[in-house]
C-alpha positions as CSV (number, residue, x, y, z in Angstrom):
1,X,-107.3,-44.2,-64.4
2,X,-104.5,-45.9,-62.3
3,X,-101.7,-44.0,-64.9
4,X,-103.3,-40.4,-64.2
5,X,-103.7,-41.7,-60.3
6,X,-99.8,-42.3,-60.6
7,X,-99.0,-39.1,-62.8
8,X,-100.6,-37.2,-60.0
9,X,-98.8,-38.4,-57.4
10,X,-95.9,-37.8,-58.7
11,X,-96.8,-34.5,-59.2
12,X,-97.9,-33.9,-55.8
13,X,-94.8,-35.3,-54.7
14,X,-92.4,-33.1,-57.0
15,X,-94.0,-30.0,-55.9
16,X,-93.6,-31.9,-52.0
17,X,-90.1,-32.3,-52.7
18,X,-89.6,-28.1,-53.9
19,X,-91.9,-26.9,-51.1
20,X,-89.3,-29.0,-48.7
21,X,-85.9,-27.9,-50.2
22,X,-87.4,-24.1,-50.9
23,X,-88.9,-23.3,-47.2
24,X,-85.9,-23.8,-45.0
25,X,-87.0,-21.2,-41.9
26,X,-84.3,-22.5,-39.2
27,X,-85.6,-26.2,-39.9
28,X,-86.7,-28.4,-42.7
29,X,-90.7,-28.4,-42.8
30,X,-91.3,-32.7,-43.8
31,X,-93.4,-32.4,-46.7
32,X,-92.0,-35.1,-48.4
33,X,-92.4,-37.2,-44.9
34,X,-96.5,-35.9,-44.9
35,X,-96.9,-36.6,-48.9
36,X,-95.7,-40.3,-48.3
37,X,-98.3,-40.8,-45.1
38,X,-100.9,-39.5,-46.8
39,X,-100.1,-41.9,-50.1
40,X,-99.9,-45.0,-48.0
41,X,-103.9,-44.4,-48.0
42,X,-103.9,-43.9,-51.9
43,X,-101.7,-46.4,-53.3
44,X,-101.2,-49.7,-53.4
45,X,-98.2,-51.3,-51.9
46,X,-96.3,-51.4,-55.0
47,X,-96.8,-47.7,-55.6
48,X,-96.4,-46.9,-51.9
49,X,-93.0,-48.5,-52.2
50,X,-91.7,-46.8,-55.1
51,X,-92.4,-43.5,-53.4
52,X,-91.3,-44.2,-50.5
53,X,-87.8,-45.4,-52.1
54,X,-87.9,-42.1,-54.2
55,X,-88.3,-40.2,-50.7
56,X,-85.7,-41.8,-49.6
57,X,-83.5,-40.8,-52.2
58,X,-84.2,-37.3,-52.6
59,X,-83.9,-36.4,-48.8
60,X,-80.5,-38.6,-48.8
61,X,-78.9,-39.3,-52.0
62,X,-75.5,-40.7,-50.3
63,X,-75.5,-44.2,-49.4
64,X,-75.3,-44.9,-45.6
65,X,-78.2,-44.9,-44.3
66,X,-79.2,-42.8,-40.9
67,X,-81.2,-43.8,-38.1
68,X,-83.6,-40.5,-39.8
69,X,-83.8,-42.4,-42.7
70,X,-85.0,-45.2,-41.2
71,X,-87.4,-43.8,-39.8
72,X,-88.0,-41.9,-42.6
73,X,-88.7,-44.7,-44.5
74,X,-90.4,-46.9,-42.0
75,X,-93.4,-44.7,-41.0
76,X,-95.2,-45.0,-44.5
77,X,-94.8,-48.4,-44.5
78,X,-96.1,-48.8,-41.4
79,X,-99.0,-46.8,-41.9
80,X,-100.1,-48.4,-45.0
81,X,-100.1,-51.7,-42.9
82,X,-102.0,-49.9,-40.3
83,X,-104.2,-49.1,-43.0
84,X,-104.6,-52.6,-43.7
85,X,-105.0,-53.7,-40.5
86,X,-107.4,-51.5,-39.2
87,X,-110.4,-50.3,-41.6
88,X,-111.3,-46.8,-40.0
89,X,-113.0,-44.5,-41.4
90,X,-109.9,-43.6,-44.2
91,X,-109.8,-39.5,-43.3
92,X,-109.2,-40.8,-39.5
93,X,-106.6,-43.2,-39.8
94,X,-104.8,-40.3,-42.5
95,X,-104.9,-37.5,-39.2
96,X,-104.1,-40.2,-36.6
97,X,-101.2,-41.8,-39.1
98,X,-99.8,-38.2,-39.9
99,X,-99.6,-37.2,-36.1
100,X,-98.4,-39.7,-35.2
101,X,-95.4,-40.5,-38.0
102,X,-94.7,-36.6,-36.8
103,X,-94.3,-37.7,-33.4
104,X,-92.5,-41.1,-34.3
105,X,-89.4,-39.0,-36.2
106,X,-88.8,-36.2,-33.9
107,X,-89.4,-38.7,-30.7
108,X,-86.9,-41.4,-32.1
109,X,-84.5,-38.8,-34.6
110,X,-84.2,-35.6,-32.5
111,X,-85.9,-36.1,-29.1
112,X,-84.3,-32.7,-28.2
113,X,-84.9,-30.7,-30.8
114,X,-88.9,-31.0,-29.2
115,X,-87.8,-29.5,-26.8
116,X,-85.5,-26.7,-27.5
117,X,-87.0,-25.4,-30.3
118,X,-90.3,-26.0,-29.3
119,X,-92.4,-23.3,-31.9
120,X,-90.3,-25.0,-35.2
121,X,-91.6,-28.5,-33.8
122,X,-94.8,-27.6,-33.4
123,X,-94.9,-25.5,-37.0
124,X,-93.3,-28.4,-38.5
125,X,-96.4,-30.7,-36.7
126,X,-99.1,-28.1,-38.1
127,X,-97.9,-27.6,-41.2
128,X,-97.3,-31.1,-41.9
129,X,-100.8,-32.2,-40.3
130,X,-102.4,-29.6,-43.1
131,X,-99.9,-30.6,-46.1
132,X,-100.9,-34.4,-45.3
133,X,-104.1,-33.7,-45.3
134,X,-104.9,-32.1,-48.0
135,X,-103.0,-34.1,-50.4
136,X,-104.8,-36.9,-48.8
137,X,-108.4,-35.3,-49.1
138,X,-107.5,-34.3,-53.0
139,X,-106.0,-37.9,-54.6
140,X,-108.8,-39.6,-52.1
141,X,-111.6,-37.1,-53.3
142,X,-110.3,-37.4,-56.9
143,X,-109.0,-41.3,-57.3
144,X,-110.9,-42.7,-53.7
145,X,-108.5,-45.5,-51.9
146,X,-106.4,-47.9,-53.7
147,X,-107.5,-51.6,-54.0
């Protein structure tokens, strides 16, 4: 079970990572960024890690790290220790973790894109907050949370 649990993920995550490079409308909608939120409540830390590090690499492949990329890379770790730390109810913490890793990037990474191109933002937010979610409810529906 924990082979087809990780087979599906990185399914989910490949068709994360075309939906992301394909549907460039002025901005880059995060899929990849909501995919690894919503696996910090899958996985296990090990997992988690690995995709996170796989992230990393396919949204920069050079090797200098960005202040983006920290981030990037941060938020899902964080929220998998937020999952940890606090036991809400799982679909909660997945909403409030992906609004708030949204928030996080754009706040720290391009506080003025918010601003001026407010309608991307908010798209970006939206469409995140749905992609997230589902791929949450689906592997948490299918495989429940990881031990």
């Amino acid at each position: 079970m924990q082979m087809l649990k990780f087979l599906s993920g990185l399914i989910i995550f490949a068709i994360a990572c075309v939906l992301q490079f394909s549907l460039m409308i002025g901005t880059t909608l995060n899929f990849v960024f909501a995919t690894l939120i919503a696996f910090a409540f899958i996985f296990g830390f090990w997992e988690t890690l690995f995709f996170i590090l796989a992230g990393v690499f396919m949204i920069n492949w050079q090797p200098a790290p960005s202040i983006a990329l920290i981030v990037f890379a941060t938020a899902p770790l964080l929220t998998y220790i937020f999952r940890i730390i606090f036991r809400w109810e799982t679909w909660i913490g997945a909403v409030v973790s992906l609004f708030s890793g949204f928030l996080i990037l754009y706040f720290i990474t391009a506080p003025k894109f918010i601003i001026v191109a407010m309608p991307l933002f908010l798209l970006d937010l939206f469409i995140g907050l749905i992609f997230g979610f589902l791929v949450f409810f689906l592997m948490h529906r299918i495989f429940g949370n990881s031990s």
